[in-house]
N, C-alpha and C positions, 0 to 999 in steps of 0.2 A: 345458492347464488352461482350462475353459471360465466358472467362477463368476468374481464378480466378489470380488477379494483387498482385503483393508484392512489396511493397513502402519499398526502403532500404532507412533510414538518419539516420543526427547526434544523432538528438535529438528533440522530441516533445513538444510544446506547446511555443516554442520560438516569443514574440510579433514580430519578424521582419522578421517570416517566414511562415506568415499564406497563403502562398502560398503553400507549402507544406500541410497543412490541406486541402485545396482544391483540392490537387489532390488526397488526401485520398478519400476524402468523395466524390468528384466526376466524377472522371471520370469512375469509374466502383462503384458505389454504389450496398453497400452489398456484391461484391467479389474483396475487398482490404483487406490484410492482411499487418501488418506493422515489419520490423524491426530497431533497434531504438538503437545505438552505446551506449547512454549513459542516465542513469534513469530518471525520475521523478525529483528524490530528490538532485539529481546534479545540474542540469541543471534549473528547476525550471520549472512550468507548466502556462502558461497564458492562453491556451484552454487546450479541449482534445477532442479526438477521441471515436467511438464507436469500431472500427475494430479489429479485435483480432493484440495482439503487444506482440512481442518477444523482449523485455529488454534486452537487452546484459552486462547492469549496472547491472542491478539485479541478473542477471543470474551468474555470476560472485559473487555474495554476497551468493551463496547458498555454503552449508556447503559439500554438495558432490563435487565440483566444488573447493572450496578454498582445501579441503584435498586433491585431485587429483592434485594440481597446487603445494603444499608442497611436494607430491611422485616426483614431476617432473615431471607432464604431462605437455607438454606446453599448455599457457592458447588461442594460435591460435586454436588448436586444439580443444578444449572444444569446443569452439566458433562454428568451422568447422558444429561436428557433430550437435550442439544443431540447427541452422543455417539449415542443412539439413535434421534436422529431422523436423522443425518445417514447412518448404516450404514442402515435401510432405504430412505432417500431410494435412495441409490444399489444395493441389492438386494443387500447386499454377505452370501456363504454363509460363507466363512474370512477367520478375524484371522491373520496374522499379528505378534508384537510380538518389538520389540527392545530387550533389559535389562528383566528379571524384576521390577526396584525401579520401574520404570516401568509396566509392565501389569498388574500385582498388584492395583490397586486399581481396576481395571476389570474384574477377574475375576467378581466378582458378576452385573455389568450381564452382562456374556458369557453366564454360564450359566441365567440368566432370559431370556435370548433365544433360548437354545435355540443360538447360535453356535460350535462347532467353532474351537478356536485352536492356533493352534503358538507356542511363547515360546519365544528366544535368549539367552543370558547370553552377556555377552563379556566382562566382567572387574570392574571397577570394583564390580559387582550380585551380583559370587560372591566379592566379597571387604570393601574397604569398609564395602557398604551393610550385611554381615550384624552388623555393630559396631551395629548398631539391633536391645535384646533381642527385640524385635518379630517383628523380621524372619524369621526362621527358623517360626513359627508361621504366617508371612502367606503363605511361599513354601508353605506344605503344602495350600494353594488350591488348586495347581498339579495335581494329583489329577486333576482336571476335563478334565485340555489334553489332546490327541491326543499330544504330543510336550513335552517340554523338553529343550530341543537346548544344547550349551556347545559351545566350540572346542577343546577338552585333556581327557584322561580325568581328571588333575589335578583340573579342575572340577567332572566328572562326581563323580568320588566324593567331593568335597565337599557336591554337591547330597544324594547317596544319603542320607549321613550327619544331613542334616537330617530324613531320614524321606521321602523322594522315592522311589517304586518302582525298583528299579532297569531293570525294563522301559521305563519312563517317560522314565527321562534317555538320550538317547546325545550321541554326541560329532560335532560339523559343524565342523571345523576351517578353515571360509573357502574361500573360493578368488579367486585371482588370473591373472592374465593372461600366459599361456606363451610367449614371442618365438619365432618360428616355426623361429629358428636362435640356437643360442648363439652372443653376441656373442666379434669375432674379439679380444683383447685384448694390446697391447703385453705384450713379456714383464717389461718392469719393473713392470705391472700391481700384483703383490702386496704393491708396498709404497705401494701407494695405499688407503689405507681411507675406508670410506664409513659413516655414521649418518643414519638418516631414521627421526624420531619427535617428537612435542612435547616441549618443553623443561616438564613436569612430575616432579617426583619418583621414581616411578616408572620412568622411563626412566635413572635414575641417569647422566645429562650429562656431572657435577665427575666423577664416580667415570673415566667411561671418558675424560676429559682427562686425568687422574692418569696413567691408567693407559697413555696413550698421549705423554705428558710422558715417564716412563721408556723408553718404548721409539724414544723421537726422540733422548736423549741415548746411543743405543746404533747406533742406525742413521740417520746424518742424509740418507738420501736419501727416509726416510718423510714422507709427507701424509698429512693425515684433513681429508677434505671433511664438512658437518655440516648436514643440512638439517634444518629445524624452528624454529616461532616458540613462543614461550610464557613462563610466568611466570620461568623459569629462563636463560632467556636473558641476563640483564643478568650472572650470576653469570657465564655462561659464558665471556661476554667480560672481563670482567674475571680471569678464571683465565686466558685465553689472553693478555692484556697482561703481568700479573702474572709468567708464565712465560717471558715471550720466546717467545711460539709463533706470533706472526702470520706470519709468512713459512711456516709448515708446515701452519699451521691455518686452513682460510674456514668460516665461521661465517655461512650461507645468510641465515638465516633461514627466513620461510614460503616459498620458492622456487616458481618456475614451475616445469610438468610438463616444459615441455621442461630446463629445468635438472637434472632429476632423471633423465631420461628419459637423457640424454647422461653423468651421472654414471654411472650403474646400468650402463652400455656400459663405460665409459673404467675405473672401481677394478675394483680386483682382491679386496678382501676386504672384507665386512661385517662391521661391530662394534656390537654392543649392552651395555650394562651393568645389565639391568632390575633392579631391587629392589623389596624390598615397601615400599610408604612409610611409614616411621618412626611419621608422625604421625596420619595417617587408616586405613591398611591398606591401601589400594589395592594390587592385582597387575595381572599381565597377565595375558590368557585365553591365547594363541598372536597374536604380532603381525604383523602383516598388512606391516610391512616388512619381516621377516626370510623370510617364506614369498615376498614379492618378491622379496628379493635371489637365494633358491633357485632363483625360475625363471627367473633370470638367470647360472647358472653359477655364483656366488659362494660361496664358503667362507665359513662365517658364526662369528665369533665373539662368545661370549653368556655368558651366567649362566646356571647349575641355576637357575630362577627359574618356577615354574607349569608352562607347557605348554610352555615353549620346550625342554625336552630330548627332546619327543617328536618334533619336528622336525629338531633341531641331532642330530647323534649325533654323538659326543665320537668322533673320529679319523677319524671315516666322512663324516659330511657337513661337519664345521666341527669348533670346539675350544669347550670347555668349561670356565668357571672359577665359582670359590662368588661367591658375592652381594659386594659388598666388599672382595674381593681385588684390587689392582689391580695387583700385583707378579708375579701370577699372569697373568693378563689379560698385561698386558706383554709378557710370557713366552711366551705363543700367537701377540701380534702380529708380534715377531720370529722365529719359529719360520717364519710364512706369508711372511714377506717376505721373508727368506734361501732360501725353498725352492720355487722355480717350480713344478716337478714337481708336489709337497704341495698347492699351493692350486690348481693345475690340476686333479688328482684329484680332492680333494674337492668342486671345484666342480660336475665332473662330475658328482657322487655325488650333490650338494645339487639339480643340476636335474633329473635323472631322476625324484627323489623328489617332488616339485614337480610335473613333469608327471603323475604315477602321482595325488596326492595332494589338492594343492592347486587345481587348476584350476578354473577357474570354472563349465566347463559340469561337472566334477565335484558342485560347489557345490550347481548350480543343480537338479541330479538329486536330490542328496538333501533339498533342500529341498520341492519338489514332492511325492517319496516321503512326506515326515511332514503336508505340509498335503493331499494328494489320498489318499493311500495306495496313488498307482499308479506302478509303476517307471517310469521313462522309456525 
């Protein structure tokens, strides 16, 4: 790719989005230029980037900007011009944008520039944000884009159903990082379970303690390591005091890579409990730690929940339980930790698919494919 790429998002340096960094830095390395809804000091930085970045928090904090928004300029507008003066400042030919609830309202500016864009939905923006009556009118903008891309056909044909062509939307299911060799794993491996995800709603945390409570009072040589910081976290630990689980249960928090990296080696099975969240609607698109744990050998245990069963395949690559089930759930975890064999196979099964599937320079092909229109 020879033009120069502009990455629209929320926000940089977020630890649950270093997929985004990734496609800063590479799928056109050295002609990515970034725009960035909301600052630094908002949001909070866990990486950062080289590529030149239009702030839109910041930009907003400047003194020409705050006096023009007192005259009554509207602060869209501000936005607008700064937005287009900074994409030709830099020569920039394709947008790409990540979360649909995010670039929607920049689609205007795009198509009076005559710029070519590709939009991503990853979950939160095909689920959540559609609870805005709004919203489903606003995605039909999207008409305009080369591509809107989702991670799960789940997604896909939720878009459809808004009135989205169906030529329009395909499915980009992510890509992550293949270990060159599957990790060699103690055979007591399987009754070691592992969770890595923010402690939001969503991620259903209490549900998959419950449900891993039950299967420690059945099998006491079971562990579940638990990495991820977030608003749920304080419940978390207190369910695990409350239960007598601290001797079975480490509760990371935001963990270093290498802590994760040495996890992902050492357990022997992945455990997810995704749910839709009760109160806002939030789903998941397809999660980028279970597609990890895949290409890490692991048997993954999950919910029917979104995109996750096109992934997970119930006997084949991991086990499957309903939303909320956690006696269910249970029931999968001591099935994998009484049966070497069992979670050996399907590990098998989970990284082959993974490598076919998930891969990054996978990723990184089709991603190219919908902003260039040329195969790699």
């Amino acid at each position: 790719m020879t033009d120069c790429l502009a990455v629209f998002t929320a926000q940089i340096g977020a630890p649950s989005e270093t997929f985004i960094r990734r496609h800063v830095e590479d799928l056109a390395p050295g002609r990515t230029v970034v725009v960035s809804s909301r600052s630094f000091s908002v949001s909070g930085s866990f990486w950062r980037i080289q590529s030149p970045v239009l702030d839109l928090g910041q930009h907003s904090l400047r003194l020409t900007v705050r006096l023009a928004a007192r005259l009554g300029v509207a602060r869209e507008g501000l936005h607008e011009r700064a937005v287009s003066a900074f994409l030709r400042r830099h020569k920039v030919k394709v947008v790409l944008g990540e979360y649909l609830d995010e670039l929607v309202g920049f689609v205007p500016l795009l198509d009076r520039m005559g710029l070519p864009y590709v939009v991503q939905g990853h979950g939160i923006d095909v689920s959540a944000a559609l609870r805005d009556p709004t919203m489903a009118a606003r995605y039909r903008q999207f008409n305009s884009a080369r591509a809107v891309l989702t991670r799960s056909e789940h997604q896909r044909q939720r878009l459809i159903g808004l009135g989205l062509p169906p030529s329009l939307v395909h499915v980009n299911p992510g890509g992550v990082d293949i270990p060159v060799d599957a990790p060699s794993r103690l055979a007591s491996a399987s009754k070691r379970f592992l969770a890595i995800g923010r402690m939001v709603p969503k991620k259903g945390p209490v549900f998959l303690l419950e449900a891993f409570r039950l299967a420690a009072a059945r099998d006491p040589a079971t562990t579940l390591d638990v990495i991820g910081d977030g608003p749920l976290l304080p419940a978390a630990r207190q369910f695990v005091d409350a239960c007598g689980l601290r001797a079975r249960v480490q509760l990371h928090g935001a963990a270093a890579e290498s802590v994760k990296d040495r996890l992902l080696r050492e357990c022997g099975v992945f455990v997810q409990h995704s749910i839709v969240d009760p109160a806002t609607g939030d789903e998941e698109g397809l999660p980028a730690a279970v597609q990890e744990a895949m290409a890490h050998g692991m048997p993954v245990v999950s919910t029917r929940h979104a995109g996750i069963p096109e992934a997970v395949e119930d006997e084949r690559t991991g086990l499957l339980v309903d939303e909320g089930d956690c006696p269910s759930m249970s029931e999968a975890m001591i099935r994998l930790a009484g049966d070497e064999d069992m979670a050996r196979r399907l590990g098998a099964a989970a990284r082959a698919k993974a490598a076919r599937e998930y891969s990054w320079p996978a990723e990184r092909a089709r991603l190219l494919f919908h902003v260039t229109g040329v195969r790699a």
